[in-house]
N, CA and C atoms as an extended XYZ file, in Angstrom:
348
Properties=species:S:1:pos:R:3:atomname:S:1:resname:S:1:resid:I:1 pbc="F F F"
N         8.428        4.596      -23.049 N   UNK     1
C         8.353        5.574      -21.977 CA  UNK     1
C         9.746        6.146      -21.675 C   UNK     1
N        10.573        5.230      -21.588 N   UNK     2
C        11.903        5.908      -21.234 CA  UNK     2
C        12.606        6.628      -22.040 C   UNK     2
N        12.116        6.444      -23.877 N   UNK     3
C        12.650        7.490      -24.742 CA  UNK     3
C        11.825        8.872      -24.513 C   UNK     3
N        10.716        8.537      -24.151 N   UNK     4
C         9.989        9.782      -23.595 CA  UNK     4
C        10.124       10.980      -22.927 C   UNK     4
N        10.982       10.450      -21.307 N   UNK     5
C        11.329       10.961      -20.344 CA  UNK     5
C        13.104       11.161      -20.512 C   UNK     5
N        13.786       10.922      -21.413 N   UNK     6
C        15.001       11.556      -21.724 CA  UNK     6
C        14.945       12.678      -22.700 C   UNK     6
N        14.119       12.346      -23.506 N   UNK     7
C        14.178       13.705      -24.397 CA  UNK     7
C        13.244       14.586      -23.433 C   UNK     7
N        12.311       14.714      -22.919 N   UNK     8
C        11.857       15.964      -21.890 CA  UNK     8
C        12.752       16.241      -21.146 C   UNK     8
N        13.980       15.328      -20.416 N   UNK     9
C        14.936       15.456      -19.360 CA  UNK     9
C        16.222       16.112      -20.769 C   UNK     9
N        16.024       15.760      -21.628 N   UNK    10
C        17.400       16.607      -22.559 CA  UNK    10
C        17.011       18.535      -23.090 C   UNK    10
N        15.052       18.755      -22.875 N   UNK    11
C        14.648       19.574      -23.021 CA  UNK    11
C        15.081       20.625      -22.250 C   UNK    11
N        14.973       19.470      -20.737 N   UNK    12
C        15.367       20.722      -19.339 CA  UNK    12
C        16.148       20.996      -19.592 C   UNK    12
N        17.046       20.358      -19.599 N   UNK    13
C        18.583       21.021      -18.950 CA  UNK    13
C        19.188       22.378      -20.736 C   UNK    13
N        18.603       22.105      -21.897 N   UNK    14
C        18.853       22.879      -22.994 CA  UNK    14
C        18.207       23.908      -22.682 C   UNK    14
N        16.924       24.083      -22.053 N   UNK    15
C        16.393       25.511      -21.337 CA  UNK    15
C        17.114       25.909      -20.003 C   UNK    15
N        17.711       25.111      -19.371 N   UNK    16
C        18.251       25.779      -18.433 CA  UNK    16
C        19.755       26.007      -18.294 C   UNK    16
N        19.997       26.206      -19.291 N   UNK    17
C        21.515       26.881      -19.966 CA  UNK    17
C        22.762       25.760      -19.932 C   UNK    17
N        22.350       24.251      -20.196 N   UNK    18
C        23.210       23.768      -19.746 CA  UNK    18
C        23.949       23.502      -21.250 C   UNK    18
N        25.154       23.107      -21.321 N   UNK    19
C        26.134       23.376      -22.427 CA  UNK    19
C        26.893       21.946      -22.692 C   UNK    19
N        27.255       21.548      -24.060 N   UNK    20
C        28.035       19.880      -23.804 CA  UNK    20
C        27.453       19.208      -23.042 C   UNK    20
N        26.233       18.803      -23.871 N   UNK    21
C        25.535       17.469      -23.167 CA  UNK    21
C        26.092       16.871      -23.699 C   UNK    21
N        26.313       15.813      -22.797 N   UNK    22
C        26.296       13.937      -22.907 CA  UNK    22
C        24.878       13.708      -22.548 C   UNK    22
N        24.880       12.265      -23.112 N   UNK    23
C        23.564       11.615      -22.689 CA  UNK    23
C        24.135       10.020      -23.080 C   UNK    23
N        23.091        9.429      -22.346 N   UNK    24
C        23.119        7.670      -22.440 CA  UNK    24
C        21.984        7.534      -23.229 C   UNK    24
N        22.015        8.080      -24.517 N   UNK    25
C        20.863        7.892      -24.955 CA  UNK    25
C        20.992        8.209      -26.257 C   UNK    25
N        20.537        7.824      -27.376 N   UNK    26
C        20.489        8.724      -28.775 CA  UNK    26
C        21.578        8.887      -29.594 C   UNK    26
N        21.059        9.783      -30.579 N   UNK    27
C        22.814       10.383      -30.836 CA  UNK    27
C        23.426       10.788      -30.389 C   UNK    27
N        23.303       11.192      -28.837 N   UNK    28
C        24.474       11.880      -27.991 CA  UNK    28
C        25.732       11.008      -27.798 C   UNK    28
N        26.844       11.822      -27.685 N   UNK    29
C        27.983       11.283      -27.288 CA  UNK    29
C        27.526       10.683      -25.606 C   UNK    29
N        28.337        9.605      -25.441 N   UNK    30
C        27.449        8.819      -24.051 CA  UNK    30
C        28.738        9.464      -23.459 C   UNK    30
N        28.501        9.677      -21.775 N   UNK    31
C        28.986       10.360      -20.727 CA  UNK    31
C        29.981        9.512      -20.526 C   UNK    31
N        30.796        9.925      -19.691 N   UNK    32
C        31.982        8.983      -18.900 CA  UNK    32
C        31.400        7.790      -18.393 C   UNK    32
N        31.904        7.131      -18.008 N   UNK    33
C        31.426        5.621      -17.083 CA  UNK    33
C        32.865        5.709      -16.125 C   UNK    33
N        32.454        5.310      -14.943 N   UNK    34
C        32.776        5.364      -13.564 CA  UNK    34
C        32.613        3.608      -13.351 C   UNK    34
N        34.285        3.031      -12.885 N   UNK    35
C        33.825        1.726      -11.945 CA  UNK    35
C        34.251        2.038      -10.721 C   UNK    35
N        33.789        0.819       -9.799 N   UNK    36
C        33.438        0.850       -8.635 CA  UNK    36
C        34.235       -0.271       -8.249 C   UNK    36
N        35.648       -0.217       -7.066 N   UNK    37
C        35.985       -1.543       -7.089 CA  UNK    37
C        35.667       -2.319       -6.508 C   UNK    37
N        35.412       -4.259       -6.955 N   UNK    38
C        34.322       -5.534       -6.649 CA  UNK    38
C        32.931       -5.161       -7.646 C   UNK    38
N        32.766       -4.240       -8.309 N   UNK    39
C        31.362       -4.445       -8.805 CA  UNK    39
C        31.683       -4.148      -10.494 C   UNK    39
N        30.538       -5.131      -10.970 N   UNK    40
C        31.034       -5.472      -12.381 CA  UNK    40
C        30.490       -4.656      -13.547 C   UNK    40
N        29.461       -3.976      -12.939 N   UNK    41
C        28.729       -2.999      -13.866 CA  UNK    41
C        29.118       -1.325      -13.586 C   UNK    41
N        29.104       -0.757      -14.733 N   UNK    42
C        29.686        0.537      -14.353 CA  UNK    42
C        28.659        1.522      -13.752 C   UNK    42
N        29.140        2.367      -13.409 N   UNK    43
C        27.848        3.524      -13.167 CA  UNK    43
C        27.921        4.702      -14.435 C   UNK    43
N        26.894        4.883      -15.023 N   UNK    44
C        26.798        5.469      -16.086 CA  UNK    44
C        26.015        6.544      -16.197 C   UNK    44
N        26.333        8.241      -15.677 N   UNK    45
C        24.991        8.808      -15.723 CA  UNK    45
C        24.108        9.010      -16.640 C   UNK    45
N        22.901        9.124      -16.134 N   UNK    46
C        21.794        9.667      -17.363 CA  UNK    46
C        22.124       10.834      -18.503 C   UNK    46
N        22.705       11.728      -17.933 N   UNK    47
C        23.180       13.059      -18.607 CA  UNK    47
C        24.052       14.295      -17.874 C   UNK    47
N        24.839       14.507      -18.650 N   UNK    48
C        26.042       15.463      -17.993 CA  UNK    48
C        26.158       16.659      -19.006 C   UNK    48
N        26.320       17.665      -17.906 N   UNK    49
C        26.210       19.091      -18.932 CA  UNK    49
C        26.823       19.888      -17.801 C   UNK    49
N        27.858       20.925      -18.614 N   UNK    50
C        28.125       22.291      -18.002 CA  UNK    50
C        27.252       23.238      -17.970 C   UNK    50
N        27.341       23.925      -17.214 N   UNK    51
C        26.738       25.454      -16.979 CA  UNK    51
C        27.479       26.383      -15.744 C   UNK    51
N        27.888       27.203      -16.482 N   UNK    52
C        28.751       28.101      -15.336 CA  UNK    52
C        30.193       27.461      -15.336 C   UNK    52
N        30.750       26.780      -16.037 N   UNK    53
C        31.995       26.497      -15.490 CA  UNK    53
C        31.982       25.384      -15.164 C   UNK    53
N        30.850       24.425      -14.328 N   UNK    54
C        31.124       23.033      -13.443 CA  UNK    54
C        30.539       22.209      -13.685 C   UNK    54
N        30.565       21.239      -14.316 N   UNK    55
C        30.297       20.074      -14.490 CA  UNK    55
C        28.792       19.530      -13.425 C   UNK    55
N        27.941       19.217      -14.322 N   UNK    56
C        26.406       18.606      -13.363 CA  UNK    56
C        26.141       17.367      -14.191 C   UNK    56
N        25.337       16.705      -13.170 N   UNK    57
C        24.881       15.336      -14.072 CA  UNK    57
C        23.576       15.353      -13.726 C   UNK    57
N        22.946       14.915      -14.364 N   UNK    58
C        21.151       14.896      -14.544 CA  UNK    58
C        20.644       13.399      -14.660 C   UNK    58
N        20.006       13.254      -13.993 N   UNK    59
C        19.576       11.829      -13.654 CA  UNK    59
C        17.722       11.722      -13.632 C   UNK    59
N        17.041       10.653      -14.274 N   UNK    60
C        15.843       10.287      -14.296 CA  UNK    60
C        15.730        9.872      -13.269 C   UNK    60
N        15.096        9.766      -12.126 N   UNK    61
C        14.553        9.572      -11.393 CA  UNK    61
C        12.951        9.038      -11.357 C   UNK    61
N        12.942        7.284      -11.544 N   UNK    62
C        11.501        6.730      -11.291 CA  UNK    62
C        11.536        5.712      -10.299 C   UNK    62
N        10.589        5.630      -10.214 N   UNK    63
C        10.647        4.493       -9.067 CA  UNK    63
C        11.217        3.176       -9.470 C   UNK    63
N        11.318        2.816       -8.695 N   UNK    64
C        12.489        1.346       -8.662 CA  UNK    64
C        12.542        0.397       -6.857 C   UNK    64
N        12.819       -1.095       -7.695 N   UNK    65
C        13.171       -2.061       -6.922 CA  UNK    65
C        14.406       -1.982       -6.231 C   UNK    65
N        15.438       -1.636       -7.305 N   UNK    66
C        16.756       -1.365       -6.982 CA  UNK    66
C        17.185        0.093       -6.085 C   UNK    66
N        16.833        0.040       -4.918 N   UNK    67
C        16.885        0.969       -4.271 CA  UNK    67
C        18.311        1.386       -3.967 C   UNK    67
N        18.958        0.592       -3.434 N   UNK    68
C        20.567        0.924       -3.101 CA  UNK    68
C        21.338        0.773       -4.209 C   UNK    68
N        20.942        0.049       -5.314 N   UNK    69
C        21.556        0.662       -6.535 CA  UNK    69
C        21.303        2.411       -6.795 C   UNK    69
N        20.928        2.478       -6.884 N   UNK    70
C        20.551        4.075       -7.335 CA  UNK    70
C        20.750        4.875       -6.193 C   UNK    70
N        20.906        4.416       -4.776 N   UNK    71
C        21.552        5.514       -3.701 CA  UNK    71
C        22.229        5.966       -3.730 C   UNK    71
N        23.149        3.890       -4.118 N   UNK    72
C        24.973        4.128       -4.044 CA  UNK    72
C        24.979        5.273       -5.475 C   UNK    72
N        24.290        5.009       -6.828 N   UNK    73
C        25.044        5.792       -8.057 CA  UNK    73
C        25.000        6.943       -7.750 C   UNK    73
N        23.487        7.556       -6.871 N   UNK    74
C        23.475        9.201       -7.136 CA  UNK    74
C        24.190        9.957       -6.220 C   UNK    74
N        24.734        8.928       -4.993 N   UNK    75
C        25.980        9.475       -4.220 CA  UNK    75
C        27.149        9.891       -4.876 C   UNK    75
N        27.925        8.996       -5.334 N   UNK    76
C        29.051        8.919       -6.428 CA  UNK    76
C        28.528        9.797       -7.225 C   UNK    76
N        27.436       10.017       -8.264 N   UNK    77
C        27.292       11.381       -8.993 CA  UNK    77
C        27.185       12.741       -7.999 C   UNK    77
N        26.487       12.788       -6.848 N   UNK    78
C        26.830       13.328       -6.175 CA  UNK    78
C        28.440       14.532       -5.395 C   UNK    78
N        28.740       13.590       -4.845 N   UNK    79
C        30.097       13.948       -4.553 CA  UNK    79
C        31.433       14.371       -6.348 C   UNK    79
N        30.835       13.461       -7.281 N   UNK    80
C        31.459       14.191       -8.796 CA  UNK    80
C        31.127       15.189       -8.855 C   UNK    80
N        30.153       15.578       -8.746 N   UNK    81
C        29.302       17.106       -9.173 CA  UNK    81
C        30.143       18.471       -8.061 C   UNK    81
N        30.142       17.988       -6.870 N   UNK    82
C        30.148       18.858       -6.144 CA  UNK    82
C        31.315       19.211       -6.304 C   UNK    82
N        32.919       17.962       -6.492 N   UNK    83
C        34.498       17.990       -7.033 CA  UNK    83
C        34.140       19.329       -8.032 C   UNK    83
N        33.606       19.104       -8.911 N   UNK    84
C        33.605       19.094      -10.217 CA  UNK    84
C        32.498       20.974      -10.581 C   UNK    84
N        32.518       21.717       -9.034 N   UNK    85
C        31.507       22.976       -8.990 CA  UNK    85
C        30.092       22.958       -9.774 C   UNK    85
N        29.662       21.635       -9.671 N   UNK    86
C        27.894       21.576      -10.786 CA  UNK    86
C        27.332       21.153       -9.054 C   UNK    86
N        26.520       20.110       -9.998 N   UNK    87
C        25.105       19.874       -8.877 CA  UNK    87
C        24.645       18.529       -9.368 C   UNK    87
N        24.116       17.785       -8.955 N   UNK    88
C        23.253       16.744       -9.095 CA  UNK    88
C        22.172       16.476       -9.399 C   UNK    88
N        21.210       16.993      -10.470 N   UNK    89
C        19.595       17.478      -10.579 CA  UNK    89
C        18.858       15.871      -10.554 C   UNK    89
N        18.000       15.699      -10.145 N   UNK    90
C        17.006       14.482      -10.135 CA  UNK    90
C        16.064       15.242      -10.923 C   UNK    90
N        15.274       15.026      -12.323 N   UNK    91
C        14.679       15.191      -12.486 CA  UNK    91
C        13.656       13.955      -12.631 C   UNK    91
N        12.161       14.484      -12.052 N   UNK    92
C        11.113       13.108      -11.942 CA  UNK    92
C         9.968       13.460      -12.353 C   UNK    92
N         9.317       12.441      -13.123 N   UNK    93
C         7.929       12.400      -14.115 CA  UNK    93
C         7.231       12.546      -12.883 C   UNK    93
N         5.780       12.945      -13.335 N   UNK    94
C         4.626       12.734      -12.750 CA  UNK    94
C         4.498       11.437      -11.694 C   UNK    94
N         4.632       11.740      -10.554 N   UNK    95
C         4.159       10.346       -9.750 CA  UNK    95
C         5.349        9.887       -8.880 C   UNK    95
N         6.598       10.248       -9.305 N   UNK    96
C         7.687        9.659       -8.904 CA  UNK    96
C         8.766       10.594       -7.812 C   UNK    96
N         8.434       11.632       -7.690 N   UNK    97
C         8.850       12.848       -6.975 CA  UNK    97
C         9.126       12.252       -5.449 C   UNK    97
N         8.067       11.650       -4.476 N   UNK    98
C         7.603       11.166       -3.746 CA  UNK    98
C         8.841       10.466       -3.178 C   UNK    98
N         9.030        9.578       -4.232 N   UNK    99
C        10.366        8.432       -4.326 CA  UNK    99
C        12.028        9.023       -4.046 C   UNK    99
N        11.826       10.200       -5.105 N   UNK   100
C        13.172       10.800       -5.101 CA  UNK   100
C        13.448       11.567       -3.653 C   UNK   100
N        12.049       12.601       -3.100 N   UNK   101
C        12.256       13.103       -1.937 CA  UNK   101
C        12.722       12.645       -0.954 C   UNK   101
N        12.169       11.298       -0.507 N   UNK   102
C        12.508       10.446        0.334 CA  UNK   102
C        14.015        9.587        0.354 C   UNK   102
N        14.362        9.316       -0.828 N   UNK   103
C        15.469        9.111       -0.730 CA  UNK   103
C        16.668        9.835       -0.298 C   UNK   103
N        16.507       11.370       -1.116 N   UNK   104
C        17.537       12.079       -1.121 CA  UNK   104
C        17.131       12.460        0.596 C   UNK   104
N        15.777       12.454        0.980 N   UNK   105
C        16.381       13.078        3.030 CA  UNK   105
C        16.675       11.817        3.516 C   UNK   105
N        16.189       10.602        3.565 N   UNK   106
C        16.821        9.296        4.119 CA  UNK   106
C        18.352        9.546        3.997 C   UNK   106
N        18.714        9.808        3.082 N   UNK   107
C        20.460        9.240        2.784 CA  UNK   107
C        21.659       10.597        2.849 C   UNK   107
N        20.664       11.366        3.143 N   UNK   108
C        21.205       13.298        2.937 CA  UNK   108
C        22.068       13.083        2.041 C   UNK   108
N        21.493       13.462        0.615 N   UNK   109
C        22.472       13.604       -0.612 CA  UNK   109
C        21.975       14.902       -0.785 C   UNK   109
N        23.174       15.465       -1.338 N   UNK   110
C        22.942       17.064       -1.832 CA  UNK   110
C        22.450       16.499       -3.598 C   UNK   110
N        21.571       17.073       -4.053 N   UNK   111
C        20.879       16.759       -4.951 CA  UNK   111
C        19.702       17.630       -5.375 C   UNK   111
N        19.736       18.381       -6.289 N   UNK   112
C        18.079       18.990       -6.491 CA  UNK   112
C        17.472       18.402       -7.261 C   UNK   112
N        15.794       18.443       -6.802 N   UNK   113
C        14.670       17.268       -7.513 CA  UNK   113
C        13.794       18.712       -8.300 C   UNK   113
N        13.814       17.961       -9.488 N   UNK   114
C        12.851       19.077      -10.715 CA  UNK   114
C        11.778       18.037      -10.707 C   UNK   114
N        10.739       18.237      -11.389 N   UNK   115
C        10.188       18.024      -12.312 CA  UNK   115
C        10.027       18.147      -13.483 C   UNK   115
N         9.687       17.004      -14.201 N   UNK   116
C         9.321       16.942      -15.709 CA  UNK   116
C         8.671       16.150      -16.482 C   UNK   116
């Protein structure tokens, strides 16, 4: 499933003009990694691409246990994106939208939620 929902999430962003993908995935060159200091695992986005000049990162968005894991990462991708003149896209499968909405107004992250 999850090779599934990256290549539809590598589809979007190639239709929507995005340029120099990275991805954590495949043959792509894998994105930057970001640490966090006290924590031992990096934050790694799903996928990073220009368009227009500024740097965006694209993130799968499914539901999950790890809730404040994925607050804290899409903040930090967040606030990169915005440094950096891109955006933050959540894109979410069938079913999972629900999840992402709620998060992003609970925590007010600037973030846009697609579908895919």
């Amino acid at each position: 499933m999850q090779e599934e929902l990256f290549d539809k999430a590598l589809d979007w962003a190639k239709k929507h003009g995005f340029s120099d993908l990275k991805a954590n995935h495949g043959d792509f060159e894998s994105p930057a990694h970001f640490n966090r200091p006290g924590e031992d695992d990096p934050v790694v986005p799903d996928i990073t691409g220009l368009r227009t000049g500024g740097k965006s990162y694209i993130e799968i968005a499914v539901k999950s246990e790890e809730v404040n894991k994925k607050v804290s990462k899409w903040k930090l991708l967040s606030t990169l994106a915005a440094r950096k003149g891109g955006k933050l896209f959540l894109l979410t499968p069938r079913g999972h939208k629900r999840f992402a909405e709620d998060i992003v107004r609970e925590h007010n992250l600037m973030a846009e939620i697609r579908s895919i």
